[in-house]
C-alpha positions as CSV (number, residue, x, y, z in Angstrom):
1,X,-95.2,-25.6,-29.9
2,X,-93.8,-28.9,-29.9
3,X,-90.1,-28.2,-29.1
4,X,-90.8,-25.5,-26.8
5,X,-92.9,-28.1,-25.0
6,X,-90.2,-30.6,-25.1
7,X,-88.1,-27.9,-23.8
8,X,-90.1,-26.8,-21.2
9,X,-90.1,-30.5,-20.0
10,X,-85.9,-30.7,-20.6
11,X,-85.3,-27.4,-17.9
12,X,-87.8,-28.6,-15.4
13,X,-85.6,-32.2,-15.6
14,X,-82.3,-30.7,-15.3
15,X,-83.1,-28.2,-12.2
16,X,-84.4,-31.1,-10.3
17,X,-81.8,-31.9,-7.6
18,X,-79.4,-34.4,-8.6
19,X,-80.1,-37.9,-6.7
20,X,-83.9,-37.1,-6.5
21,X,-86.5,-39.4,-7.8
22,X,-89.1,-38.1,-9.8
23,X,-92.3,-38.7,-8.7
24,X,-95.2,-40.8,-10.4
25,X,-98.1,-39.0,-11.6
26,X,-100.8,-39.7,-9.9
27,X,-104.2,-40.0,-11.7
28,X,-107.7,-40.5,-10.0
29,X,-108.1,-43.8,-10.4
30,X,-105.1,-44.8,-8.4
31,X,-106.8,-43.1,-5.6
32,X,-109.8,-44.8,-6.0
33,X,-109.9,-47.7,-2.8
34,X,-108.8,-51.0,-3.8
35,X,-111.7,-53.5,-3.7
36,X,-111.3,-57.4,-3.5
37,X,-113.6,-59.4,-6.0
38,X,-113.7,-62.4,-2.9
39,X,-115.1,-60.0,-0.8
40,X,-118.4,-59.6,-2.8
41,X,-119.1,-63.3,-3.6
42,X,-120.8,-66.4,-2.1
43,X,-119.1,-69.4,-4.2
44,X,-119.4,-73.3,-3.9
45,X,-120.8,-73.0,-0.4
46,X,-122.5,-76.1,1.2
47,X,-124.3,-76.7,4.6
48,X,-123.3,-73.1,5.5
49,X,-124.8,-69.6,7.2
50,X,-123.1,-66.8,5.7
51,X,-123.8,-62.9,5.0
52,X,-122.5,-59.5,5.1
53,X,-123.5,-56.9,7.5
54,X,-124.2,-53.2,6.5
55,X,-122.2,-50.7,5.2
56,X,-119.9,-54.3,4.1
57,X,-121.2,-54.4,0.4
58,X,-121.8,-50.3,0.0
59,X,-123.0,-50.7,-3.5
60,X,-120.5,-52.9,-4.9
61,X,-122.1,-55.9,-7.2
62,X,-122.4,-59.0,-5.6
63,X,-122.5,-62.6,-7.1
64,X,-123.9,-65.5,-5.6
65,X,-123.1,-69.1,-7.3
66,X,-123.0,-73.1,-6.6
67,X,-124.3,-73.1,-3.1
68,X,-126.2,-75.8,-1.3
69,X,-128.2,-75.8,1.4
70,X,-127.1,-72.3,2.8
71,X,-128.6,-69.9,4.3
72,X,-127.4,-66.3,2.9
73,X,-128.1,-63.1,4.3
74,X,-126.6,-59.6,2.8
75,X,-127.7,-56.8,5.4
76,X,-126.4,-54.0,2.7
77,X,-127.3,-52.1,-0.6
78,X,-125.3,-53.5,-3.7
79,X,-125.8,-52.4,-7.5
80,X,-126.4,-55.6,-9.1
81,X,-126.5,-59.3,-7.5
82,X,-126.4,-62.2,-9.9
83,X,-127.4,-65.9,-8.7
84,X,-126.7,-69.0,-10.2
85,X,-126.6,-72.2,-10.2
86,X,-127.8,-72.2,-6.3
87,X,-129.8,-75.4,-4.4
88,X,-132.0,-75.4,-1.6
89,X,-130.9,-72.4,-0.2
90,X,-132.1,-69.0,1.6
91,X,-131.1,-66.2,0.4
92,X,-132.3,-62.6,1.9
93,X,-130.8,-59.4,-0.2
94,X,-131.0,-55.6,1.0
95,X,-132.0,-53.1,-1.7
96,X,-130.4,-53.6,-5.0
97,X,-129.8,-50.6,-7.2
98,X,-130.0,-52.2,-10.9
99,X,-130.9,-55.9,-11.3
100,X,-131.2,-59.3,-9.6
101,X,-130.8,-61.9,-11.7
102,X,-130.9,-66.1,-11.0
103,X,-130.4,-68.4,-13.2
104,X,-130.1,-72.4,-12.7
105,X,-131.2,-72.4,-9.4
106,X,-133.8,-75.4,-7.5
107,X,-135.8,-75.5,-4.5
108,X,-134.5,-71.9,-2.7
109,X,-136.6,-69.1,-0.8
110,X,-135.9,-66.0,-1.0
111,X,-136.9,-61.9,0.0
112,X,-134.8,-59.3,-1.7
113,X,-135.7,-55.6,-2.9
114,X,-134.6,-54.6,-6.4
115,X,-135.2,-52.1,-9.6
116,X,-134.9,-55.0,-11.7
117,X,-136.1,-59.2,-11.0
118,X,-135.6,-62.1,-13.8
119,X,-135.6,-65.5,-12.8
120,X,-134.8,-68.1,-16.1
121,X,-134.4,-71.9,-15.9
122,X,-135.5,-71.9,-12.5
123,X,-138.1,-74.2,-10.4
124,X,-139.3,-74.1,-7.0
125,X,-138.7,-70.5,-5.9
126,X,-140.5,-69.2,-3.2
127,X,-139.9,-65.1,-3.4
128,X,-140.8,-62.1,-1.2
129,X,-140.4,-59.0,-3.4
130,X,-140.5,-55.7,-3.9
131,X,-139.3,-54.4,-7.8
132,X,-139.8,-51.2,-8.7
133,X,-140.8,-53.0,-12.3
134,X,-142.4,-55.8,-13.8
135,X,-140.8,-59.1,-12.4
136,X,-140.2,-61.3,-15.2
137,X,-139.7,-65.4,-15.5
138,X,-138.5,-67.2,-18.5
139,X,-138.5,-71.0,-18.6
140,X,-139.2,-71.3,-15.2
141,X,-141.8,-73.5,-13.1
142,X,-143.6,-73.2,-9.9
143,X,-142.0,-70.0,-9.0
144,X,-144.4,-68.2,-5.6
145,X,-144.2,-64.9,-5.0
146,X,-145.5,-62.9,-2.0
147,X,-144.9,-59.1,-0.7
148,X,-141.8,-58.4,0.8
149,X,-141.6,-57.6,4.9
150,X,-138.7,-57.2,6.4
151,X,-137.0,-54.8,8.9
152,X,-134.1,-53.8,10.5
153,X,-132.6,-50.3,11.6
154,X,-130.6,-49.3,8.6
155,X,-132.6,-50.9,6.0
156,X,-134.7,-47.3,5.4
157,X,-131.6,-45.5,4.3
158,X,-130.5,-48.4,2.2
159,X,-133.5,-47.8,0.1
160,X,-132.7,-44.6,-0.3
161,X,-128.7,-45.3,-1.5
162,X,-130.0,-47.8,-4.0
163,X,-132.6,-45.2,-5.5
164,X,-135.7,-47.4,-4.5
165,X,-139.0,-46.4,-3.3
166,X,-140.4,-48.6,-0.9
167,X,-143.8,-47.4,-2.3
168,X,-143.2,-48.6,-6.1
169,X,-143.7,-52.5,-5.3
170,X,-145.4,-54.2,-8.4
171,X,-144.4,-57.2,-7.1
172,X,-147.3,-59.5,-8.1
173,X,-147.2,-58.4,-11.9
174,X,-145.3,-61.2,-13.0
175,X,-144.7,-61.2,-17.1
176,X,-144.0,-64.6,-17.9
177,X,-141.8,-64.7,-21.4
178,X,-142.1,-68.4,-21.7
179,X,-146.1,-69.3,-20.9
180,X,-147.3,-72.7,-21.4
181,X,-150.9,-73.4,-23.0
182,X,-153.4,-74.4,-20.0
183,X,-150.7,-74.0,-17.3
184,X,-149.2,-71.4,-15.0
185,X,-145.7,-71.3,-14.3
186,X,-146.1,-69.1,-11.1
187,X,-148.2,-68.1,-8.3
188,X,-148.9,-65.8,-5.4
189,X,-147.8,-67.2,-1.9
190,X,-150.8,-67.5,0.7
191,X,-151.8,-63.7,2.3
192,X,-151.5,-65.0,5.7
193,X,-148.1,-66.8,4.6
194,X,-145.4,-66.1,7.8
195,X,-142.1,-65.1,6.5
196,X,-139.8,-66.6,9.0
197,X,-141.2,-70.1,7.9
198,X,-139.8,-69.6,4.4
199,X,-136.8,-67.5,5.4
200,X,-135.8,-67.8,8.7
201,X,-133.9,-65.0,10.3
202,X,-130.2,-65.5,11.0
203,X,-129.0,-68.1,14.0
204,X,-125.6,-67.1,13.6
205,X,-123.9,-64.6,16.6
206,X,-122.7,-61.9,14.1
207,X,-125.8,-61.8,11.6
208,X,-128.0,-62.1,14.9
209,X,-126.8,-58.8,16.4
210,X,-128.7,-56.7,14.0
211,X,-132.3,-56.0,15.5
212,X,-134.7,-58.2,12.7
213,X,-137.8,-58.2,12.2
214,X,-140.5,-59.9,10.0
215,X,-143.6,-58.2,11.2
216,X,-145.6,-56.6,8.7
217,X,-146.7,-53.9,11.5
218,X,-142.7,-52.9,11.4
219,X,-142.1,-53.6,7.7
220,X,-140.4,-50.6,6.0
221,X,-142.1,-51.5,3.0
222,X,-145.5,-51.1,3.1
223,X,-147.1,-55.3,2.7
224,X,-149.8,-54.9,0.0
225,X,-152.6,-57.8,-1.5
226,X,-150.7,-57.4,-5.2
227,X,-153.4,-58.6,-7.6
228,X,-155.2,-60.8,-4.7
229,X,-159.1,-60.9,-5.5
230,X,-160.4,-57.7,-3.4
231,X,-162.8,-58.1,-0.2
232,X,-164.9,-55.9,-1.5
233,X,-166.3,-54.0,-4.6
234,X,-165.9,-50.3,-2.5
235,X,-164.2,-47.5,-3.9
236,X,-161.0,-46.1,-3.2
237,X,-159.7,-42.9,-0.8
238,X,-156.9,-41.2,-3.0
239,X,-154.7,-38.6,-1.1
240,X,-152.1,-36.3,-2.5
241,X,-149.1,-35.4,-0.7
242,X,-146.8,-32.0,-1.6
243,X,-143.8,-30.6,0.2
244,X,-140.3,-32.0,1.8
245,X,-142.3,-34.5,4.1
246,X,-144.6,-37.1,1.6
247,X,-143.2,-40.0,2.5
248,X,-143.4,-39.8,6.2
249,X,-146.7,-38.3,5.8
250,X,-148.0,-41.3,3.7
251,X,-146.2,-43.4,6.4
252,X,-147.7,-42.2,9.3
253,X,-151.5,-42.3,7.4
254,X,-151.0,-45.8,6.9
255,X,-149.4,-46.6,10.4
256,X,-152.9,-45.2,11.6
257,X,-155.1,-47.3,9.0
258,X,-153.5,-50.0,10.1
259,X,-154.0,-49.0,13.6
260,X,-157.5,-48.7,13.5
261,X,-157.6,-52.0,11.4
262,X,-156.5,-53.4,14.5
263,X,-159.0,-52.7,16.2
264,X,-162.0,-52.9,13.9
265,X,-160.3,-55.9,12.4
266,X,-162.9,-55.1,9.6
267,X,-160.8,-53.7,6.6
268,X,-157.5,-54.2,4.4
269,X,-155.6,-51.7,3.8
270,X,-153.9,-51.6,0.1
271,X,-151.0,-48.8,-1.0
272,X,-150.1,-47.8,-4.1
273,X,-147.8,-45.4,-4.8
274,X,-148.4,-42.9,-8.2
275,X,-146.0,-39.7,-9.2
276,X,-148.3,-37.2,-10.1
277,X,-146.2,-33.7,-11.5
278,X,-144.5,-33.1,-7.7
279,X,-146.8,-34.7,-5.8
280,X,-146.9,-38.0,-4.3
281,X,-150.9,-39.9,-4.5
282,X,-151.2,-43.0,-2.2
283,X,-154.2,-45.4,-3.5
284,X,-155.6,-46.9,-0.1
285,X,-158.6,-49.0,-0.8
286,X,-160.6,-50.6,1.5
């Protein structure tokens, strides 16, 4: 087989025309689009506003190290985002597919959506979340967490290219790896706390062209109390959802709890979201 293979391969070579070239072979990973590693980083930034606008990161992982005082804004999905090393800055992240990950950073507020949140040798981080599973801290100090809020018009769909459910938030189970006898190494942010005073929205003309909002009313995540103390000791309304419509379903239930809260002004409104078999079950307690 082997010499009529290398004979095979001898004919095709001697009845191509004389003076041609023969072509490379192409395989797929040479059609693959070339991607520039400077083009998904923030590095040794100071004093500056800088981001990426969506459909920029599409995701690609993203790394985020040395900067100071900077504000940091990435209006995309990504598959993993690693800071470090990082001062006094704001940092805002769009759904992240696997992890987010800082490490060696002081004194920075963030909001961010994730599968996966670990903060180690940290202190001072102020952080608006929504994980998909337990956020964990490891020799870190006076780390705040509150429920992530933000809006803007492609932000929905970005959820949905990272695999995240903007129902699975267990933002306020924190797991602390490295506790300290008599102390607690973080804490839950006031429930009337105003995003925008910990991370301001964009002042710069290309980040401020995308339609932004802070409003919990407009939040595509749905702002829950987290392990807050309850208001009350009443029981819960469960609903189940089936069929190709659950999640706008559950949205537009709690779009109308939190209508009527308006205007009773006389309940909270709590969501939870379970997989039970095929259905979906949102916990709403009041």
């Amino acid at each position: 087989m082997g010499c009529f293979f290398s004979k095979r391969q001898k004919a095709e070579k001697e009845s191509q025309p004389e003076g041609e070239e023969e072509r490379p072979k192409q395989y797929s990973w040479d059609q693959r689009e070339k991607v520039d590693p400077k083009d998904f980083m923030f590095s040794g930034l100071k004093d500056e506003t800088v981001g990426r606008l969506p459909g920029k990161v599409a995701g690609q992982q993203f790394l985020i190290q040395d900067c100071e005082n900077c504000n940091i804004y990435i209006f995309d999905h990504s598959a993993t985002v690693t800071i470090d090393d990082c001062t006094n800055c704001v940092i805002f992240l769009g759904p992240v597919k696997g992890s987010v990950f800082f490490r060696n950073c002081r004194d920075c507020k963030c909001a961010l959506a994730c599968q996966q949140f670990r903060v180690r040798d940290c202190r001072k981080l102020e952080v608006f979340l929504c994980c998909a599973t337990q956020p964990i801290i490891e020799s870190s100090t006076h780390i705040k967490f509150g429920c992530f809020q933000w809006y803007y018009p492609e932000l929905a769909f970005q959820f949905k290219d990272a695999g995240l459910s903007i129902f699975n938030n267990t933002w306020s189970n924190i797991h602390d790896f490295t506790p300290v006898s008599g102390e607690l190494n973080w804490s839950l942010l006031p429930e009337d706390a105003v995003v925008e005073d910990h991370v301001p929205l964009p002042t710069t003309e290309e980040l401020k062209a995308i339609r932004l909002s802070t409003e919990a009313s407009k939040s595509i995540v749905p702002v829950s109390r987290g392990q807050r103390q309850k208001n009350s000791d009443e029981s819960c309304l469960v609903v189940l959802f089936a069929g190709d419509y659950t999640i706008a379903n559950a949205r537009k239930l709690i779009d109308e709890v939190r209508r009527e809260r308006r205007e009773k002004q006389t309940y909270t409104c709590v969501v939870t979201h379970h997989f039970l078999a095929s259905s979906h079950s949102f916990l709403i307690g009041y």
